[in-house]
C-alpha positions, 0 to 999 in steps of 0.5 A, a space after each residue: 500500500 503507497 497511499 495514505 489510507 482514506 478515514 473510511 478504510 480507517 474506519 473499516 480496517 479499525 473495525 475489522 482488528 476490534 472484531 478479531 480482538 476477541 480471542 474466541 472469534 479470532 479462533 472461529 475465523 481461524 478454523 473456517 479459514 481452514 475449511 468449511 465447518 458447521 456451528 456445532 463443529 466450530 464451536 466444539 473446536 472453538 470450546 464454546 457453546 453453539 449459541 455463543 458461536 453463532 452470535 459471533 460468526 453472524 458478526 463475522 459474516 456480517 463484516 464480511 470476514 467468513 461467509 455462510 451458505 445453507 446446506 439442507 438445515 446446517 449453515 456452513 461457515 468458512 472464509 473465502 476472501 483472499 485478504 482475510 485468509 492472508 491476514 489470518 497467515 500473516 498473524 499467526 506467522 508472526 506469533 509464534 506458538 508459545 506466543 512470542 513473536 516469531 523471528 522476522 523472515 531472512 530478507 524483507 518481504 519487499 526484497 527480491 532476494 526473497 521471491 528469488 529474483 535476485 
């Protein structure tokens, strides 16, 4: 991104991070990026109750950041943006599983050395 960014991608991008602030829905968005899931799957993975899970994944579809579809009487969820599946990598590149932060990649991720064109 070259330009500054407008007061309402601002907005929108400050709206986006408070809904993944949520340790649980940041989790569901995990595992529907992984697949496609149920509610009562995502919440047994999730460790929440179905309720709980379904208030937070309409939030979530309705920012856009998972998508639902009916199949007979279940919803499934999963994500199929392509931006919102690379912030999901992208965060979780950068902690590592204990929770640090994960060490920076060998060259920065703009440098052609790391594409290999250099």
């Amino acid at each position: 991104m070259t330009a500054e960014p407008t007061e309402q991608q601002l907005d929108v991008a400050a709206r986006t991070f408070a809904l993944l602030a949520a340790p649980v829905r940041l989790h569901l968005v995990t595992l529907a990026a992984a697949g496609e899931h149920d509610v009562g799957t995502l919440s047994e993975k999730a460790g929440v109750s179905i309720a709980t899970a379904s208030q937070h994944l309409t939030k979530l579809r309705l920012a856009g950041l998972v998508s639902a579809r009916r199949d007979g009487r279940r919803q499934i969820y999963t994500v199929d943006d392509p931006h919102v599946l690379t912030l999901i990598h992208q965060i979780f590149d950068h902690v590592a599983p204990d929770g640090t932060l994960a060490p920076d990649p060998p060259f920065p991720l703009g440098d052609p050395r790391a594409r290999g064109d250099a």
